[in-house]
PLY file of the C-alpha trace (Angstrom):
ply
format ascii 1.0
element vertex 498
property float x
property float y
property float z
element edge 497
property int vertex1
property int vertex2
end_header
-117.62 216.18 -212.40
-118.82 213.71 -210.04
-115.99 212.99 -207.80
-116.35 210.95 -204.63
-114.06 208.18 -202.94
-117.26 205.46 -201.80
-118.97 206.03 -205.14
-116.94 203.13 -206.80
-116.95 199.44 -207.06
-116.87 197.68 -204.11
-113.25 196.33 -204.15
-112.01 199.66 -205.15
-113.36 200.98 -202.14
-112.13 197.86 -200.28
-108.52 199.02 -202.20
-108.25 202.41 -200.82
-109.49 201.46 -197.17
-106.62 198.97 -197.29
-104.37 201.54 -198.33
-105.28 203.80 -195.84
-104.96 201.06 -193.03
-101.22 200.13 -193.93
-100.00 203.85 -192.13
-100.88 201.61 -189.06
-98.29 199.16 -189.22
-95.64 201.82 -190.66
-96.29 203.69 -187.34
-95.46 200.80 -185.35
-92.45 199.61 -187.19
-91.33 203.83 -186.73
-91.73 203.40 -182.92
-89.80 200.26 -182.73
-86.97 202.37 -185.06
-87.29 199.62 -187.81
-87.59 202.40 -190.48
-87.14 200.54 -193.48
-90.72 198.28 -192.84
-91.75 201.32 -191.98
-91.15 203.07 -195.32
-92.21 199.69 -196.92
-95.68 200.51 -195.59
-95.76 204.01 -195.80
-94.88 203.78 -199.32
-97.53 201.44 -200.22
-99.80 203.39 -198.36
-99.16 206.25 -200.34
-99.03 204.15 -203.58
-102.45 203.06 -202.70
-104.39 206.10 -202.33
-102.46 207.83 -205.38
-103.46 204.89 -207.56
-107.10 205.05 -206.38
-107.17 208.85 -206.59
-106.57 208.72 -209.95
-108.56 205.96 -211.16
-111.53 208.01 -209.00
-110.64 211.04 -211.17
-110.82 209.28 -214.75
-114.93 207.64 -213.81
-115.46 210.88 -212.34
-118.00 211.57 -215.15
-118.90 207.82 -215.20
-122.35 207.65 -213.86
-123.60 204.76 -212.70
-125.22 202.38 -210.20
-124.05 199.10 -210.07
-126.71 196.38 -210.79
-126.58 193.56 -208.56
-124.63 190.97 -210.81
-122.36 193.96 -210.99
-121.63 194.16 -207.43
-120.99 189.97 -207.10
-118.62 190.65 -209.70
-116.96 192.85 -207.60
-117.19 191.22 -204.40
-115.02 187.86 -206.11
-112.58 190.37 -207.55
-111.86 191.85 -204.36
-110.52 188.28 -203.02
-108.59 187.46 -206.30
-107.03 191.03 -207.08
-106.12 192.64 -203.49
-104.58 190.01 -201.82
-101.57 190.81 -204.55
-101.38 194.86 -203.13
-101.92 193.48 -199.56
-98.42 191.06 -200.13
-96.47 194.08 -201.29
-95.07 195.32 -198.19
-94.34 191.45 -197.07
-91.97 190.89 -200.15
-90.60 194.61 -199.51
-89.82 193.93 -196.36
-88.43 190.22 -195.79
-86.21 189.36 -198.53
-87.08 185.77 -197.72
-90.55 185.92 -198.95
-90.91 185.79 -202.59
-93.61 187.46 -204.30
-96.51 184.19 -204.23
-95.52 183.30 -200.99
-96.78 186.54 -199.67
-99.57 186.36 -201.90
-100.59 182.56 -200.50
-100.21 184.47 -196.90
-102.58 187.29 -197.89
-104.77 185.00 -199.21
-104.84 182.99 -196.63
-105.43 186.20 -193.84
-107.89 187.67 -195.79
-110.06 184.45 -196.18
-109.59 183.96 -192.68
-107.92 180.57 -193.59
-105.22 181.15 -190.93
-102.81 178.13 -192.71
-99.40 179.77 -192.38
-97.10 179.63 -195.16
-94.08 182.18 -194.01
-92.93 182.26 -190.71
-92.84 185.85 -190.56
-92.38 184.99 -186.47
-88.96 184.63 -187.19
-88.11 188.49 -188.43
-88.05 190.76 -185.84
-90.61 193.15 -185.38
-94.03 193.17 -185.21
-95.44 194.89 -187.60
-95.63 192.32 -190.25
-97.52 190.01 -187.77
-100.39 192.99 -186.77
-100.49 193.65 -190.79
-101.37 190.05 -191.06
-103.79 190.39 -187.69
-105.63 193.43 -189.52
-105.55 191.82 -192.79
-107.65 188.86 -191.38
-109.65 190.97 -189.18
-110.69 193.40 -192.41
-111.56 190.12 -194.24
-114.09 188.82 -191.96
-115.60 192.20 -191.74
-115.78 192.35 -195.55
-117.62 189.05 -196.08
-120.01 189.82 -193.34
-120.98 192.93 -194.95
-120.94 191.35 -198.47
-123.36 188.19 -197.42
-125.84 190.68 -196.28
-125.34 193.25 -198.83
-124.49 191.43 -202.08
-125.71 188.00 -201.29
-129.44 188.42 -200.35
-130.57 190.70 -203.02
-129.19 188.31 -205.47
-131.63 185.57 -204.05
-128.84 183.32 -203.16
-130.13 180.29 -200.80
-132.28 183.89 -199.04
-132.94 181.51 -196.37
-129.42 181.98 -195.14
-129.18 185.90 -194.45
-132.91 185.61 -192.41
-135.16 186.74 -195.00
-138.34 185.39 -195.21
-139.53 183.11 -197.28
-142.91 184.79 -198.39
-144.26 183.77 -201.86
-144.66 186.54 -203.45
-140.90 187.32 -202.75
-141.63 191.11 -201.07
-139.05 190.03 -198.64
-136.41 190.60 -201.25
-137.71 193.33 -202.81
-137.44 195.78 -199.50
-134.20 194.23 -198.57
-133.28 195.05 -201.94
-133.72 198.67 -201.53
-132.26 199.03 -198.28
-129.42 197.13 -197.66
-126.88 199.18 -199.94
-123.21 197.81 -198.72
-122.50 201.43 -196.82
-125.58 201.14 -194.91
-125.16 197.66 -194.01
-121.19 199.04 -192.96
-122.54 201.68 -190.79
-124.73 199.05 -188.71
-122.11 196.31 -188.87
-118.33 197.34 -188.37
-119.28 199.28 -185.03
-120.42 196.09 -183.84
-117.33 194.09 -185.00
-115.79 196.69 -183.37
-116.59 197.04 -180.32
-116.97 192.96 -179.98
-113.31 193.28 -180.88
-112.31 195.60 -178.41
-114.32 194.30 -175.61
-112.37 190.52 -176.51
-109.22 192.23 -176.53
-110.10 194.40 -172.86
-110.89 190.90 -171.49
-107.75 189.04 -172.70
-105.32 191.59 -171.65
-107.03 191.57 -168.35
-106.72 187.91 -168.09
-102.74 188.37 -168.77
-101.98 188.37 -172.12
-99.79 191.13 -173.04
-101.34 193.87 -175.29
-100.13 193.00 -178.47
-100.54 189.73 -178.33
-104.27 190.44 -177.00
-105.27 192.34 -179.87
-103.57 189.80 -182.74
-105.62 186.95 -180.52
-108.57 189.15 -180.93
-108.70 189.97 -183.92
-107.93 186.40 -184.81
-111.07 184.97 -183.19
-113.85 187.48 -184.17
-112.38 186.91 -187.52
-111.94 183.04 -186.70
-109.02 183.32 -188.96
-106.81 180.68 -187.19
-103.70 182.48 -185.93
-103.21 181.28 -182.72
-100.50 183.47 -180.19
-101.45 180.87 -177.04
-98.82 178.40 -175.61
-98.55 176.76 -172.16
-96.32 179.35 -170.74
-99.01 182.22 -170.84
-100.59 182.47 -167.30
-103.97 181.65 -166.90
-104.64 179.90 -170.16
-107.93 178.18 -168.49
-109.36 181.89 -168.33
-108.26 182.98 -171.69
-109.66 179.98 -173.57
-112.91 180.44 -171.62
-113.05 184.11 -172.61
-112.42 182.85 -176.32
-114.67 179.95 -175.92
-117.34 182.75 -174.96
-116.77 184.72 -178.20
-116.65 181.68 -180.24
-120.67 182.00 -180.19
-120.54 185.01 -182.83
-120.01 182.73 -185.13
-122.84 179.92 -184.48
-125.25 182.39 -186.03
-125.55 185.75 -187.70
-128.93 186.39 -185.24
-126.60 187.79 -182.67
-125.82 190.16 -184.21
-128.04 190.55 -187.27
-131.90 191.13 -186.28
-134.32 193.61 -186.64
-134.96 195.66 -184.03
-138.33 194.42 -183.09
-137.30 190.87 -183.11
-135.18 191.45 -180.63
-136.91 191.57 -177.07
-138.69 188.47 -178.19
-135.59 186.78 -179.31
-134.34 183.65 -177.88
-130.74 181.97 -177.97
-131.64 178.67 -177.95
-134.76 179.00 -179.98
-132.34 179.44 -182.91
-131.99 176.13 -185.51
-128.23 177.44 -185.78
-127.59 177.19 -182.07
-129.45 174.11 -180.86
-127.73 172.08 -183.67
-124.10 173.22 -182.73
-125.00 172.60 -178.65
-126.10 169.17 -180.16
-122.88 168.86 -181.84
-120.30 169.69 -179.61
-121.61 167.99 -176.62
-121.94 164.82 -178.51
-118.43 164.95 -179.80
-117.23 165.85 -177.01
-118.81 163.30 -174.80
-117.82 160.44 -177.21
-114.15 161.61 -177.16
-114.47 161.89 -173.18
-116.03 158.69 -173.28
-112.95 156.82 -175.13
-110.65 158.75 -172.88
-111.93 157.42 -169.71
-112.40 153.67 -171.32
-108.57 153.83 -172.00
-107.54 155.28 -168.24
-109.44 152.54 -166.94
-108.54 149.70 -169.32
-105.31 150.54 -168.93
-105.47 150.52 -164.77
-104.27 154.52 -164.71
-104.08 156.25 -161.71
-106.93 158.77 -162.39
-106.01 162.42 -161.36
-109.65 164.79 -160.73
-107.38 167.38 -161.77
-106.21 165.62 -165.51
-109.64 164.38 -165.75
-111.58 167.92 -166.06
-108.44 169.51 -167.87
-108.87 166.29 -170.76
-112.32 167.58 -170.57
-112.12 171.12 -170.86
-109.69 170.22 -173.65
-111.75 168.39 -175.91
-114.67 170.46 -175.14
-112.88 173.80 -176.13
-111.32 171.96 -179.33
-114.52 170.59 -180.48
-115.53 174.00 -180.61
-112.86 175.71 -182.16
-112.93 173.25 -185.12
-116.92 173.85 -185.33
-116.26 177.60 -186.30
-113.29 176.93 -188.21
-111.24 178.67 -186.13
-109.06 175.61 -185.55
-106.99 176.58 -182.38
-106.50 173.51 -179.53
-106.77 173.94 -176.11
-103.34 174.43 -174.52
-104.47 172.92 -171.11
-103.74 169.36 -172.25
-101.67 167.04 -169.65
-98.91 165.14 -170.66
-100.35 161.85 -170.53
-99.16 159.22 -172.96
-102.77 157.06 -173.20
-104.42 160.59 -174.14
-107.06 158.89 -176.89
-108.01 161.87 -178.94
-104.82 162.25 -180.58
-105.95 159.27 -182.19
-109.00 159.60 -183.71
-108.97 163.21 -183.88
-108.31 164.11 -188.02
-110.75 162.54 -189.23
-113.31 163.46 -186.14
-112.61 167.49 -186.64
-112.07 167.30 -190.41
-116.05 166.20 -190.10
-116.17 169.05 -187.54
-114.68 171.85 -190.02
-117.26 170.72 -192.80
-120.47 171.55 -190.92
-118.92 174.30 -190.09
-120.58 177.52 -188.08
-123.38 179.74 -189.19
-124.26 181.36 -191.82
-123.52 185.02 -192.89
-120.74 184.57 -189.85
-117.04 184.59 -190.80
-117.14 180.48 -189.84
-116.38 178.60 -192.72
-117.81 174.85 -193.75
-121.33 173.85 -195.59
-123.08 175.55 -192.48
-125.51 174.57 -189.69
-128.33 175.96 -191.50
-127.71 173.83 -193.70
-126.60 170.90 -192.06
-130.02 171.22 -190.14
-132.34 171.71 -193.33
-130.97 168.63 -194.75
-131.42 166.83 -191.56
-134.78 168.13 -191.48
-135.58 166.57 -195.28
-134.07 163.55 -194.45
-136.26 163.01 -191.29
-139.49 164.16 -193.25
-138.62 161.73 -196.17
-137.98 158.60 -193.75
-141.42 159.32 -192.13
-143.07 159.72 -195.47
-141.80 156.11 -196.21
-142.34 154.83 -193.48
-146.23 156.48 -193.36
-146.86 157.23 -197.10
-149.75 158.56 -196.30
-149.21 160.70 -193.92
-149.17 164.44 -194.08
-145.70 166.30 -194.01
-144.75 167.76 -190.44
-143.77 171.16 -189.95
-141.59 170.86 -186.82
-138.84 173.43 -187.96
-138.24 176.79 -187.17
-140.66 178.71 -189.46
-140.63 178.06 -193.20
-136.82 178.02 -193.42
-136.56 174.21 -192.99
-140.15 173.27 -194.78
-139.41 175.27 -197.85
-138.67 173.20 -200.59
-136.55 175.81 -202.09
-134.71 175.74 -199.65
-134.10 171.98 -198.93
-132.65 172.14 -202.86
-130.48 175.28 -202.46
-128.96 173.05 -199.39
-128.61 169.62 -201.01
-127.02 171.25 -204.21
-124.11 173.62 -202.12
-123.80 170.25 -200.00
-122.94 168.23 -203.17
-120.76 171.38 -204.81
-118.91 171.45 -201.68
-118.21 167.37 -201.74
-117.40 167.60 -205.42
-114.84 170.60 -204.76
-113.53 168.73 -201.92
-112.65 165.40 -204.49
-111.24 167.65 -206.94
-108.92 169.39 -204.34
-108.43 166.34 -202.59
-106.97 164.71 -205.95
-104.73 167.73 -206.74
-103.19 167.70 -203.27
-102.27 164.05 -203.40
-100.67 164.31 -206.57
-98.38 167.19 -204.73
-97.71 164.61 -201.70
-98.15 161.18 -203.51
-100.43 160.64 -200.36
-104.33 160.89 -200.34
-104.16 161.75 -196.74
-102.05 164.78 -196.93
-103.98 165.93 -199.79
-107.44 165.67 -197.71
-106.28 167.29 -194.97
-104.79 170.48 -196.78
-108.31 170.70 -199.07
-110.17 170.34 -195.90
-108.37 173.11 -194.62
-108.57 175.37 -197.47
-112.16 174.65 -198.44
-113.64 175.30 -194.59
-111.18 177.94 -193.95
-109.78 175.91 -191.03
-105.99 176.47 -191.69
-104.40 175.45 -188.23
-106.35 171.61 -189.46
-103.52 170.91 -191.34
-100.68 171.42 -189.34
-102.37 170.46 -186.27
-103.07 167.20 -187.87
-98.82 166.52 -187.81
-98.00 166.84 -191.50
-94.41 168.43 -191.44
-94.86 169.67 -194.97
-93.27 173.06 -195.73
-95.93 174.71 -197.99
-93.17 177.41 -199.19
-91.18 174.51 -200.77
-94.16 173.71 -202.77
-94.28 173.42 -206.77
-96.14 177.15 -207.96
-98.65 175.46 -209.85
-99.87 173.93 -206.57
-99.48 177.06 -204.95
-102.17 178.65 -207.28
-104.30 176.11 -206.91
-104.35 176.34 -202.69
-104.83 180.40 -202.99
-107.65 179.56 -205.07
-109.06 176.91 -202.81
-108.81 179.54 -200.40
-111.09 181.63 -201.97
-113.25 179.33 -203.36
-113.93 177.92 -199.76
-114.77 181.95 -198.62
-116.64 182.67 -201.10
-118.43 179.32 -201.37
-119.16 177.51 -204.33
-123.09 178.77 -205.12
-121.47 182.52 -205.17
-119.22 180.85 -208.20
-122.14 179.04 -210.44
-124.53 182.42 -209.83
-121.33 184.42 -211.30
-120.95 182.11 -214.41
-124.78 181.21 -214.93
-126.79 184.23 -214.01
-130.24 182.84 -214.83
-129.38 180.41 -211.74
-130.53 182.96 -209.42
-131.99 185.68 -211.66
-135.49 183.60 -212.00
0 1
1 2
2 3
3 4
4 5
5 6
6 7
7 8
8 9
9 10
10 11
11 12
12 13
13 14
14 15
15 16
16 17
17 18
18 19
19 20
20 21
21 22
22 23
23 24
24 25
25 26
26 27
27 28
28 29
29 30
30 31
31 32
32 33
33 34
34 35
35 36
36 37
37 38
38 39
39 40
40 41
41 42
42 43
43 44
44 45
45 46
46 47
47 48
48 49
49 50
50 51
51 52
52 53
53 54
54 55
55 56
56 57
57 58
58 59
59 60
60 61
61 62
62 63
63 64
64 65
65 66
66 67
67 68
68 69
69 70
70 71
71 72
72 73
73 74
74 75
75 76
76 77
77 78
78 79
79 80
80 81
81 82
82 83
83 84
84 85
85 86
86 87
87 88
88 89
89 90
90 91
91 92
92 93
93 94
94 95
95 96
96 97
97 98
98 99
99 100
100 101
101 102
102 103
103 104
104 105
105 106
106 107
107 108
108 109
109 110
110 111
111 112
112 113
113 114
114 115
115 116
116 117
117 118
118 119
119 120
120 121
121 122
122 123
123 124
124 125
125 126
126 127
127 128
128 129
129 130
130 131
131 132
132 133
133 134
134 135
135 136
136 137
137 138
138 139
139 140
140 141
141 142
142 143
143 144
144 145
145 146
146 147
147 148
148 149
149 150
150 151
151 152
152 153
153 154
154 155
155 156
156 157
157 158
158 159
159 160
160 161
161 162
162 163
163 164
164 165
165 166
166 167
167 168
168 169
169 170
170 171
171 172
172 173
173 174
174 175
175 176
176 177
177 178
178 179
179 180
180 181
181 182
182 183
183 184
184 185
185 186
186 187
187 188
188 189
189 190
190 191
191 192
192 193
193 194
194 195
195 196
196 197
197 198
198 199
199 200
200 201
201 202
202 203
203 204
204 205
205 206
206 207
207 208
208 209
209 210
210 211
211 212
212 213
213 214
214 215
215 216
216 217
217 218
218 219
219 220
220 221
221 222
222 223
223 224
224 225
225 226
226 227
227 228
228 229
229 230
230 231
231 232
232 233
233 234
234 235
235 236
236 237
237 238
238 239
239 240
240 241
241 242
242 243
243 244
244 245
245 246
246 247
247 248
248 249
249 250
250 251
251 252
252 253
253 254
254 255
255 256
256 257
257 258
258 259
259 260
260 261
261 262
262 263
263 264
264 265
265 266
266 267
267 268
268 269
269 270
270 271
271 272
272 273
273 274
274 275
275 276
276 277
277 278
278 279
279 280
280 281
281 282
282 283
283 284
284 285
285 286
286 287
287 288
288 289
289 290
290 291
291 292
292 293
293 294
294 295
295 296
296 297
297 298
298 299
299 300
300 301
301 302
302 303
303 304
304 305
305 306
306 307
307 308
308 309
309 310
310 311
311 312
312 313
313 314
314 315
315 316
316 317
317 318
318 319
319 320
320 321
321 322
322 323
323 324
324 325
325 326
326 327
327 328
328 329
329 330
330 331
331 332
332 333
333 334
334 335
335 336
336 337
337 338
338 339
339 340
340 341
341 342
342 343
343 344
344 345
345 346
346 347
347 348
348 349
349 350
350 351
351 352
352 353
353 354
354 355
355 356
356 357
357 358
358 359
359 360
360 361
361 362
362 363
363 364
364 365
365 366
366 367
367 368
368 369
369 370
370 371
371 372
372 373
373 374
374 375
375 376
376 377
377 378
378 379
379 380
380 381
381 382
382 383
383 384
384 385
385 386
386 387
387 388
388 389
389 390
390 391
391 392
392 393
393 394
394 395
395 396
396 397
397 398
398 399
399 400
400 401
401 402
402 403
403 404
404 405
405 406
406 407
407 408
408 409
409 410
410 411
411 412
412 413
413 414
414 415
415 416
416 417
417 418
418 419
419 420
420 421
421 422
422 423
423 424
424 425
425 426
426 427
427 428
428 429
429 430
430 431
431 432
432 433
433 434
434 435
435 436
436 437
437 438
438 439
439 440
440 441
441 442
442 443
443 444
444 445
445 446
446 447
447 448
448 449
449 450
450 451
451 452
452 453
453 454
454 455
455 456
456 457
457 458
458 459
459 460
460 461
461 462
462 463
463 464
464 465
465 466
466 467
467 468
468 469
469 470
470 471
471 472
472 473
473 474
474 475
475 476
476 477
477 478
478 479
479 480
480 481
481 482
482 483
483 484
484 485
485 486
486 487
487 488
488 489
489 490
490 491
491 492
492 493
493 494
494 495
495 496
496 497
């Protein structure tokens, strides 16, 4: 009998870690005496590991190693099957929440979508809310071990994890062999851990209260969306510049993804990833600061040094929080009534949340990789018409932008995304008999960007919703995490098999 807890499929393993990690909430509901969550959870908990226990016992003498198309399998079940366990405790424990409510709000934690559906802020206690914290924390963990582990050996758009691009594929072949999903665990969650814990040291030092710290932690490492700030938390300047700092993570996976003897030769900014999002950001955010000044002084204002550099701070930190799909706005606005960027801002970080961060990062969106391989095609094919016969420049970063494997893999997730976006879109405004709701919610769900849709002022209660629709936004969810190329290599394996 070959019994052993980690020699299963991945969401199975995924299904008793989750198990395992609900005695954590049950033991904080038990301190703050509110026994019955706390039995909720521990129940569950217990549920959990019996279940998997004995489903470990019967494949006990089931031998076998899972092929790769096995393990994608696997890694898409994990986002359509556990979210339903992770809900059970919610629905236990608030008799508000019906059954696919919770599962919406699971679905939208663990796809670090961050759009909230419940307002679980209203129960007392807070153990639902760290339940929800971990549950988005555990989910941008599990992708960022799955695009490394699942995702490259399957040849999917390789460019995106770092391998190289050699002919002769050999690249593949050793990361094939070595990056098994516990090995790639053991070298990743201490580092999402300890970025974690050093975020969550700085904002409690800043002022934040503990709890608070850690949900706001976990939130942003995660760049799930929940957002604990509001004006009357001191020091809110510091704590969005601490945030603003950790926001990086999730510009590119080379921070925290290299081989070791890339790294004393490594170079922030010599990184496609990064010098396309400084790009980015500081031309947003000067043509936002650039409309806000026109208006102050069109409309004779008396201009304030102190409301000028908090309008810029403000943009500058939102601009960035919509780049990694995190979503949160800067809470150092001033109340000023000619404040321009409430006014052009949907449609501006709706553009924003589609690039999206980097890849193999728990940011959402197409991608900067991406983005900057298809700006790199474009550029070569306006030169090429405007010199025909010219010779092809190689001015990117290595092969990754030259290949032309690469430039298709891009232009075909880029159209799958825009086609996904007009089918959404469509099903949305049928729901609010508005296109503009309806782009705004498949925006959100699609980039993972949640806190889009609410922050752009649609009063729409989502629990009030007709099921059907309901379905079709968890799904959009998960579509958007697990991104559409994942999807076609599932249902046509000789996409990436040749």
């Amino acid at each position: 009998m070959n019994f052993s807890y980690f020699n299963r499929a991945i969401f199975l393993q995924l299904f008793v870690i989750i198990s395992v990690l609900m005695i954590i909430p049950s033991l904080v509901a038990f301190l703050e005496r509110d026994y019955f969550v706390a039995r909720t959870f521990l129940y569950s908990s217990c549920a959990g590991v019996f279940s998997y226990t004995l489903i470990a016992i019967a494949l006990s003498n089931v031998i076998k190693v899972q092929n790769n198309f096995e393990k994608l399998l696997s890694f898409i079940l994990a986002y359509l099957i556990l979210p339903i366990f992770m809900a059970l405790p919610l629905v236990l424990s608030v008799d508000e929440v019906r059954l696919i409510d919770a599962w919406l709000e699971t679905v939208s934690s663990f796809t670090t979508t961050g759009l909230r559906i419940n307002n679980l802020d209203a129960f007392s206690g807070s153990a639902l809310q760290l339940w929800l914290g971990m549950v988005s924390w555990l989910g941008g963990i599990f992708f960022w071990i799955c695009a490394i582990s699942i995702l490259l050996p399957l040849n999917i758009s390789r460019f995106e994890i770092g391998a190289n691009d050699s002919v002769d594929g050999s690249s593949i072949k050793r990361n094939d062999s070595v990056n098994s999903v516990l090995s790639n665990a053991r070298h990743l969650i201490p580092i999402y851990t300890f970025i974690t814990i050093v975020l969550w040291l700085f904002l409690t030092l800043a002022g934040m209260s503990g709890f608070k710290a850690l949900l706001m932690a976990m939130s942003v490492i995660s760049t799930s969306g929940f957002n604990v700030l509001n004006s009357e938390i001191p020091n809110v300047f510091i704590i969005e510049g601490i945030v603003l700092i950790f926001f990086v993570f999730a510009l590119s996976k080379s921070l925290f993804f290299r081989d070791i003897n890339e790294i004393r030769n490594f170079r922030i900014f010599d990184d496609p990833e990064i010098r396309l999002a400084v790009i980015i950001i500081l031309a947003v955010t000067g043509i936002f600061y650039a409309k806000f000044i026109f208006v102050l002084l069109s409309e004779n204002t008396k201009i304030d040094i102190v409301i000028i550099l908090s309008q810029l701070w403000g943009i500058f930190f939102t601009v960035t929080s919509y780049l990694v799909t995190m979503g949160i706005e800067s809470k150092v606005w001033s109340d000023l009534p000619s404040f321009p960027l409430a006014e052009i801002s949907t449609v501006s970080v709706m553009g924003l949340a589609i690039i999206g961060g980097g890849v193999a990062t728990t940011a959402g969106g197409v991608k900067l990789l991406r983005v900057y391989i298809l700006y790199r095609n474009a550029a070569q094919e306006v030169d090429m018409m405007l010199h025909p016969n010219s010779i092809p420049s190689k001015k990117g970063n290595g092969s990754i932008s030259d290949n032309r494997n690469n430039r298709i893999m891009a232009w075909i997730f880029f159209m799958l995304f825009i086609t996904g976006l007009a089918f959404f879109t469509l099903i949305f405004s049928i729901l609010f008999d508005d296109i503009a709701p309806g782009l705004a919610l498949s925006v959100s769900a699609l980039t993972t960007t949640g806190p889009l849709f609410e922050n752009a002022g649609y009063e729409i209660l989502l629990t009030d919703i007709n099921q059907i629709f309901k379905i079709m936004l968890g799904l959009a969810m998960i579509l958007g995490r697990l991104e559409i190329l994942v999807i076609v290599a599932l249902l046509f394996p000789s996409f990436w098999s040749k």
